[in-house]
TORPA-648595 format. One record per residue (C-alpha): x, y, z; residue in three letters; residue number from 0. Coordinates in nm, 4 decimals, decimal comma, always signed. Example, Ala and Ser with C-alpha at 12.3 -4.5 7.8 and 13.67 -1.06 7.14 Angstrom:
! TORPA-648595
<px +1,2300	py -0,4500	pz +0,7800	r ala	k 0> $
<px +1,3670	py -0,1060	pz +0,7140	r ser	k 1> $
//
This chain:
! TORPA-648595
<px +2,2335	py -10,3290	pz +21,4361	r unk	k 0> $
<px +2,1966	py -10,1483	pz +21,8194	r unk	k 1> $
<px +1,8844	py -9,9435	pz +21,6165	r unk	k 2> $
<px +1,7329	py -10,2515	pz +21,5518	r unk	k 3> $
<px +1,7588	py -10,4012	pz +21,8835	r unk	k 4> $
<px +1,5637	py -10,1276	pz +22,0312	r unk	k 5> $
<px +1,3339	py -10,1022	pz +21,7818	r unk	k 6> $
<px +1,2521	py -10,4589	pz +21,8212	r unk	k 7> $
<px +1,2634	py -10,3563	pz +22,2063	r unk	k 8> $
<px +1,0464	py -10,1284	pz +22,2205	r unk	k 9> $
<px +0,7810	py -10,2680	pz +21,9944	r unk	k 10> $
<px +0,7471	py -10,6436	pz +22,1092	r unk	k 11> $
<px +0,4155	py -10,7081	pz +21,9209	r unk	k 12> $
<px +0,6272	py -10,6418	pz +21,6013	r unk	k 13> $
<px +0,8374	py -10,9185	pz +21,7004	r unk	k 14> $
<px +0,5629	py -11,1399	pz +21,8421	r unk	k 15> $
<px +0,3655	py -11,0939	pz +21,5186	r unk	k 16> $
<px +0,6535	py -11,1828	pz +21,3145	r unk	k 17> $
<px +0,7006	py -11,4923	pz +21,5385	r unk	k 18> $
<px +0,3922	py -11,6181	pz +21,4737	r unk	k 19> $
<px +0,3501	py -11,5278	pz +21,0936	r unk	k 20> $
<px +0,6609	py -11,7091	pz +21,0528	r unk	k 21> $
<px +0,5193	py -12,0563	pz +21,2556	r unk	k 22> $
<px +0,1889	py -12,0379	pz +21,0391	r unk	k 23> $
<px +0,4328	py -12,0084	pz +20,6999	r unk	k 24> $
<px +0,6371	py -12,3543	pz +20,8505	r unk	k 25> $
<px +0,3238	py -12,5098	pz +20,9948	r unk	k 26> $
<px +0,1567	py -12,4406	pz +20,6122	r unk	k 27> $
<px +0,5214	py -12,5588	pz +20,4454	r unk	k 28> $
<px +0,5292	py -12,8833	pz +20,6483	r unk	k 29> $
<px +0,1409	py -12,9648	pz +20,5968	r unk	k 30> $
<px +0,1641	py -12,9088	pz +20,2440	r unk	k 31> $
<px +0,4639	py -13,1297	pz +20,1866	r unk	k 32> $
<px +0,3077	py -13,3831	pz +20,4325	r unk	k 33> $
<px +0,0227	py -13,3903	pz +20,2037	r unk	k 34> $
<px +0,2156	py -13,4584	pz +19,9099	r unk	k 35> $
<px +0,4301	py -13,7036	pz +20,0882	r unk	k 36> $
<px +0,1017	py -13,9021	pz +20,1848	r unk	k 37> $
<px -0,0935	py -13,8823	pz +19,8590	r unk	k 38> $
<px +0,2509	py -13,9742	pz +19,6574	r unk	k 39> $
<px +0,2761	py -14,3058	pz +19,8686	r unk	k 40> $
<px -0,0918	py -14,3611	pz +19,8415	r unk	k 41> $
//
């Protein structure tokens, strides 16, 4: 676990990448079920 943390330390792009990889996935999940949400009630 400590190996980790300064891993994650002492690469912070690793961690910012993965930050923002992980909001496109959700922002992707949430537009696709919005989508289907919308065209179901249409």
């Amino acid at each position: 676990m400590h190996a980790f943390a300064r891993m994650a330390m002492k690469n912070p792009l690793e961690s910012v990448l993965g930050t923002i990889l992980s909001g496109l996935v959700l922002t992707a999940l949430l537009y696709l079920f919005l989508r289907n949400f919308i065209l179901a009630g249409v």
